[in-house]
C-alpha positions in Angstrom: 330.8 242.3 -141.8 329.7 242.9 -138.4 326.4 243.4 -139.3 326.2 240.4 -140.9 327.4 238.3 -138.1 325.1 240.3 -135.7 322.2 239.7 -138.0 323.2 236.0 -138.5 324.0 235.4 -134.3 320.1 237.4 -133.8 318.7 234.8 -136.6 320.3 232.0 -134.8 318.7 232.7 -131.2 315.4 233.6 -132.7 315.2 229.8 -134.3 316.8 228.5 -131.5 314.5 229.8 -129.1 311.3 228.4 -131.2 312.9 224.6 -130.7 311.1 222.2 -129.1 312.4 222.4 -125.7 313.2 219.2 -123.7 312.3 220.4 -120.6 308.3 219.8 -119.8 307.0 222.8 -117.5 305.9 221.1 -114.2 302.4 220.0 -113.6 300.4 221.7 -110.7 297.6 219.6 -109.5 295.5 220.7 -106.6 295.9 218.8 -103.6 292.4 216.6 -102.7 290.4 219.0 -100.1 289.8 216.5 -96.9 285.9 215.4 -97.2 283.8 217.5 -94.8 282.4 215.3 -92.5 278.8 216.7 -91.3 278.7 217.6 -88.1 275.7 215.6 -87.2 277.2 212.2 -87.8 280.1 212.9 -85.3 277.5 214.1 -83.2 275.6 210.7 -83.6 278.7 208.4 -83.3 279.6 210.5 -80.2 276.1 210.2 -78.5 273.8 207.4 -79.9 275.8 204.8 -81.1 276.8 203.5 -77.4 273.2 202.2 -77.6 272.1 202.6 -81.4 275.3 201.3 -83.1 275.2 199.5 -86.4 277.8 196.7 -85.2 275.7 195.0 -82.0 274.5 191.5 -83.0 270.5 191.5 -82.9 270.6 189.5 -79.6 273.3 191.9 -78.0 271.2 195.1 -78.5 270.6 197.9 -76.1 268.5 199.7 -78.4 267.2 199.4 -82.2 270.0 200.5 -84.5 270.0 204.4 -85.9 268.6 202.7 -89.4 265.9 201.6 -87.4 264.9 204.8 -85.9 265.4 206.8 -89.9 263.1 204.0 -91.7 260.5 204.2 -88.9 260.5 207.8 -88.5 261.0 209.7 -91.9 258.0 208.2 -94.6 257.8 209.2 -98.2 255.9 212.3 -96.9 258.1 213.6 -94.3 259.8 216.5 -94.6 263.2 217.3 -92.7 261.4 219.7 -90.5 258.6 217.2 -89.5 261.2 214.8 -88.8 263.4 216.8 -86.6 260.3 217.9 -84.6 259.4 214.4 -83.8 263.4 213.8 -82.9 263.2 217.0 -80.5 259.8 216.0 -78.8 261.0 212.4 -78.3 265.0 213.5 -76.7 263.0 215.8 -74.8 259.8 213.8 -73.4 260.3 209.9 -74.3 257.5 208.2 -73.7 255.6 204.9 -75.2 252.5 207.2 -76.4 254.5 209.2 -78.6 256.8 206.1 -80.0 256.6 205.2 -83.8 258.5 201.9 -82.7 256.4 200.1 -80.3 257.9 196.8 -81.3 261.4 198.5 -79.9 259.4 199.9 -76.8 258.4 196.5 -75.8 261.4 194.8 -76.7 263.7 197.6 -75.0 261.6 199.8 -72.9 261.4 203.9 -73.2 264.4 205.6 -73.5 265.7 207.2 -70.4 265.7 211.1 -70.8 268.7 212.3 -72.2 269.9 216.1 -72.4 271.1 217.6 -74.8 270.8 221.0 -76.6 268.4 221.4 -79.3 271.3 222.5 -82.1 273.1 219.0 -81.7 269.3 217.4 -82.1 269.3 219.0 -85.0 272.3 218.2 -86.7 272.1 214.9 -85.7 268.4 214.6 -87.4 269.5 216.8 -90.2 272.5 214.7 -91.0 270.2 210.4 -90.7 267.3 212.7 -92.9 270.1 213.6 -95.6 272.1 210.6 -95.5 272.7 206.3 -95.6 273.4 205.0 -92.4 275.0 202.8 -91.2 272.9 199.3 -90.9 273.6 196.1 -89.9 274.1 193.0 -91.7 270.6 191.9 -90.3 268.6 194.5 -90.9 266.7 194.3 -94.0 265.6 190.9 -93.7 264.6 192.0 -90.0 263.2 195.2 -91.1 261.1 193.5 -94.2 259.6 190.4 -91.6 258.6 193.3 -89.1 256.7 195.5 -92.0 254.7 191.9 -93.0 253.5 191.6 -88.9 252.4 195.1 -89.2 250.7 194.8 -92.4 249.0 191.7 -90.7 248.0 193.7 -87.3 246.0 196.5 -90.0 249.3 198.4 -89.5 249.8 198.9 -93.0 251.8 202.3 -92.7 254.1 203.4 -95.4 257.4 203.5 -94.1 
C-alpha cells in the first residue's frame, strides 16, 4: 500500500509540475544606452556658435551660420581630409585670399585669429563633414539666391 501511495503522490507532482503556471517569468529589457554625442559638436556649440549659431536672425548676424561655412566648404569632391585641411589653415591664418566665402568676408570682414589646438579643429571639422547642422529658418532660400549671383558673376562652382 505504501508503494502505491508513494507511486500515486510522485505521479501527482510530476503532472502538477507540467501545469501551466500562472506566474509569467519577468521580462528583462535592456535599459536605452544614452546617445553618444560626438565630441566635435560640443566642441562647436562651445566655441563657434557665439558667432556662427543657427538661431541669429539674418540682420542680427555676427558671422555666417556653421551651415554656411559646411555648404561652401565641403563640394561633392571633397574628402574629410581636404576639408579639415582648409578648416586648419583658415583657424590658423584667416585671411580674405584664402576665403571660399567672399560674400561673408565683405559682409562680415576676416575672422579675427582664434587659438585653438589642432585636435579640437579636427573634431569639430570631422563632426559638420559627417553630420546635418543646424540651419536656420532662412537659409536655403538665402543660400539658393546667393548660388544664382554666383552663377551670374561666371562663379558657377559646384557647391
Amino acid at each position: 500500500m505504501k508503494t502505491k501511495f508513494l507511486t500515486l503522490l510522485v505521479l501527482v507532482a510530476a503532472l502538477s509540475s507540467c501545469k501551466n503556471n500562472d506566474k509569467q517569468n519577468p521580462v528583462v529589457t535592456e535599459q536605452p544606452k544614452e546617445a553618444t554625442v560626438h565630441p566635435g559638436k560640443k566642441l562647436m556649440e562651445t566655441y563657434c556658435y557665439s558667432c556662427h549659431d543657427a538661431t541669429t536672425s539674418h540682420d542680427n548676424r555676427l558671422a555666417p551660420p556653421m551651415i554656411a561655412i559646411k555648404k561652401r566648404y565641403i563640394s561633392a569632391n571633397t574628402t574629410k581630409e581636404e576639408f579639415t585641411e582648409d578648416m586648419l589653415l583658415w583657424m590658423k591664418k584667416p585671411s580674405e585670399e584664402i576665403s571660399k566665402m567672399p560674400e561673408a568676408v565683405e559682409r562680415f570682414g576676416v575672422m579675427p585669429i582664434m587659438v585653438f589646438p589642432d585636435r579640437v579643429i579636427k573634431q569639430i571639422s570631422e563632426y559638420m563633414y559627417n553630420n546635418d547642422i543646424a540651419q536656420p529658418e532662412w537659409f536655403e532660400a538665402h543660400f539658393k539666391e546667393q548660388q544664382g549671383k554666383r552663377k551670374g558673376m561666371g562663379m558657377n562652382k559646384s557647391l
